[in-house]
C-alpha positions in Angstrom: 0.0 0.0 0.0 1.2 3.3 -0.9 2.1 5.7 2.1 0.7 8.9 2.2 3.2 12.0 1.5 2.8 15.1 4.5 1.0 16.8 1.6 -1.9 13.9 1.8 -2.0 14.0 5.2 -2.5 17.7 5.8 -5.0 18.1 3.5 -6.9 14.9 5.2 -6.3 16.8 8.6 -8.0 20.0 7.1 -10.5 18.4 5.5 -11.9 16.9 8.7 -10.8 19.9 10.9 -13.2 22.0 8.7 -16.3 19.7 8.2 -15.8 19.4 12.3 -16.0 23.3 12.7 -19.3 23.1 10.7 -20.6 20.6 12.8 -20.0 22.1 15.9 -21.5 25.3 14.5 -24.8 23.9 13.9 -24.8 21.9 17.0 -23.8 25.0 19.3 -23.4 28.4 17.2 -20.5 30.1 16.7 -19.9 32.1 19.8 -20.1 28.9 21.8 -17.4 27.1 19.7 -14.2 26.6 20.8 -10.9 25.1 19.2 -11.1 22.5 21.6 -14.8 21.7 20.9 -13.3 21.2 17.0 -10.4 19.3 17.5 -12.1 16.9 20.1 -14.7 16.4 17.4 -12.1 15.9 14.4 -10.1 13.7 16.5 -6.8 15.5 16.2 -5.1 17.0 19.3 -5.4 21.1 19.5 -1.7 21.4 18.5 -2.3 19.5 15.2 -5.6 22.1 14.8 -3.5 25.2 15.5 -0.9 24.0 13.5 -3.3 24.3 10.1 -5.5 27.2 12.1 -3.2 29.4 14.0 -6.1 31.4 15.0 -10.0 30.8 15.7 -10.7 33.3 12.5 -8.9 31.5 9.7 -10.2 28.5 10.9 -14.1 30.0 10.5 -13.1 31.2 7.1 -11.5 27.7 6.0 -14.9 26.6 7.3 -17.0 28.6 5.2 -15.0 29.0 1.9 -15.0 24.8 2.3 -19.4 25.0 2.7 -19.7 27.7 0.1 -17.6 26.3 -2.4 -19.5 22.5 -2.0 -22.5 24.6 -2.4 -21.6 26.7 -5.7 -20.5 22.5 -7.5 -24.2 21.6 -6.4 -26.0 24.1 -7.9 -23.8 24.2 -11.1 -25.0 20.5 -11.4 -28.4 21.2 -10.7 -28.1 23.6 -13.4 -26.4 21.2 -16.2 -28.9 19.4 -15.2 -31.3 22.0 -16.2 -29.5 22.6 -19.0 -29.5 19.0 -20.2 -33.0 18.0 -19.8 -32.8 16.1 -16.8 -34.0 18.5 -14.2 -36.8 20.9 -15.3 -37.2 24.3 -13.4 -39.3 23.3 -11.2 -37.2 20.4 -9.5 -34.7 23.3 -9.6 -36.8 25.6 -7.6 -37.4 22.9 -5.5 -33.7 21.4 -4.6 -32.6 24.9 -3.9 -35.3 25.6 -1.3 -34.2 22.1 0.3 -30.6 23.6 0.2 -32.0 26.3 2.0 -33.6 24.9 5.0 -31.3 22.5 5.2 -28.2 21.9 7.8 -25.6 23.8 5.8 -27.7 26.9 5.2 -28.4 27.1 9.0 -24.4 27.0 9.4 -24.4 30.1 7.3 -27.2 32.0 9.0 -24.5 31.5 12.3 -22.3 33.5 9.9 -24.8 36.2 9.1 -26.1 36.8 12.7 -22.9 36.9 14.2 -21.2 39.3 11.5 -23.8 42.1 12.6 -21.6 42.5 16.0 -18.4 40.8 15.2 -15.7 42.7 12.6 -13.3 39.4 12.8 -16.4 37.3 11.3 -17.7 40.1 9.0 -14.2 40.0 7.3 -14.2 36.4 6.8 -18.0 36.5 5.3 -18.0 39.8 2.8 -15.6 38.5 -0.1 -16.7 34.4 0.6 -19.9 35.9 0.0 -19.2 37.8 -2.8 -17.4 35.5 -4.0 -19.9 33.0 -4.4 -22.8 35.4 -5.2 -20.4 36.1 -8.3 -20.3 32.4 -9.0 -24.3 31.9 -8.6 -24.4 34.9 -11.2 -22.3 33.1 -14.1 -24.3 29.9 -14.0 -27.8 31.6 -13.8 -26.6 34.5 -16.8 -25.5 30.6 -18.7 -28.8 29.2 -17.5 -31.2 31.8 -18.7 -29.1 33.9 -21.2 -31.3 35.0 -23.7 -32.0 38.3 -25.9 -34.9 39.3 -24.1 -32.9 39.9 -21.1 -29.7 42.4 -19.9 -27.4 40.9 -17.6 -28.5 43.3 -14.8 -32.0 42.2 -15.1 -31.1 39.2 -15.0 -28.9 39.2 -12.0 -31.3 41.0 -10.1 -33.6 38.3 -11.0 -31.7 36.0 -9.3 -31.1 37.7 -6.4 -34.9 38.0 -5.7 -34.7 34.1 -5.9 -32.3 34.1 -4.0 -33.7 36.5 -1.0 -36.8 34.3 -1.1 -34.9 31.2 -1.0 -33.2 32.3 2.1 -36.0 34.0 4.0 -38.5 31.0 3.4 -35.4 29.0 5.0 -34.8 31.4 8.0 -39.4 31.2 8.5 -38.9 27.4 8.5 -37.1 27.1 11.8 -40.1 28.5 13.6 -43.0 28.0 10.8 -42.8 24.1 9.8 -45.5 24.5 6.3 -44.6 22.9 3.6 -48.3 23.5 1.8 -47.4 27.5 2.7 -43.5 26.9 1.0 -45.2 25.1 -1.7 -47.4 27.4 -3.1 -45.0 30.5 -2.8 -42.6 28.4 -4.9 -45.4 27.9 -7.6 -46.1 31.9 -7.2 -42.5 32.7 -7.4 -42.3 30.0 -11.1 -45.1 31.8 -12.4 -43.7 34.9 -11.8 -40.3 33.9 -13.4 -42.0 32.5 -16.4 -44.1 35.5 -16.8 -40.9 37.6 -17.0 -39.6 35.1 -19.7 -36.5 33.8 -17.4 -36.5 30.4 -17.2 -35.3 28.3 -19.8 -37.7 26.5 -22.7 -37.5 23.2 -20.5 -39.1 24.9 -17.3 -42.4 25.0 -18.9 -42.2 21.3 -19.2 -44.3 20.2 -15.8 -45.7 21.8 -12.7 -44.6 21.8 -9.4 -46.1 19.1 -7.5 
């Protein structure tokens, strides 16, 4: 059996070190994280941790350029998907509002909240974010590029769907209605399609 190289092993060592940070986060929030709580849940002592993290910030950004970045390669797939003929808009809507109430979008909301009254946190989320807003933007403008459309109207398109997306996901941890959800994810198609910005293979199908 080949023996890993210090390379392999680091980025092994990372890779758990940051899926453990966004554990802990959705278990306990980010204020009540420590390194400790991370490295006991990664299994590597807090020497190894530091060694990769030397501080409590680089680690939370690690942690959310690693979340963001899984997130940006699942929607690009949804969308070649899309693009492809195997997902129709609908399923679309629907897999990114599942993204949205889902574990790793409640590890970001950590990140939001606590960004209001922490700089160190605030740094680590403004370019992440606009990193990946930027990304989001490029596969939407490829998903419903068209004539009929500028790329500012369509960007601001998306954001709406976007800012739906994640307040419907913030209402769901204290309103649990999927009949509610449903329907504004029907109004929100309709709306789309009546602005011509889903693609010809959205009209195929209704949400269900």
């Amino acid at each position: 059996m080949k023996r890993q190289n210090q390379e392999e092993r680091s980025r092994q060592t990372q890779a758990r070190v940051t899926q453990a940070t966004l554990e802990c986060i959705l278990e306990k929030g980010i204020r009540a994280t420590s390194t400790v709580d991370i490295a006991r849940q990664a299994g590597v002592s807090r020497g190894a941790l530091v060694h990769h993290y030397p501080s409590k910030t680089l680690l939370m950004q690690a942690a959310l350029e690693d979340l963001l970045s899984r997130e940006v390669e699942s929607v690009r797939h949804m969308a070649a998907q899309v693009k492809a003929g195997e997902l129709n808009f609908d399923s679309l809507l629907k897999a990114l509002h599942e993204h949205f109430k889902g574990d790793l979008y409640m590890v970001t909301l950590e990140y939001l909240t606590n960004a209001r009254t922490d700089p160190d946190i605030m740094k680590v989320l403004v370019p992440l974010a606009a990193r990946f807003n930027d990304s989001l933007e490029q596969i939407w403008e490829q998903l419903v590029a068209s004539s009929e459309h500028t790329s500012h109207q369509n960007r601001v398109a998306l954001n709406a769907t976007l800012c739906m997306m994640r307040g419907m996901g913030a209402q769901s941890i204290w309103r649990d209605d999927p009949e509610l959800y449903h329907d504004m994810l029907l109004f929100w198609k309709e709306t789309l399609l009546k602005l011509g910005f889903p693609t010809a293979d959205s009209k195929k199908g209704e949400l269900v």
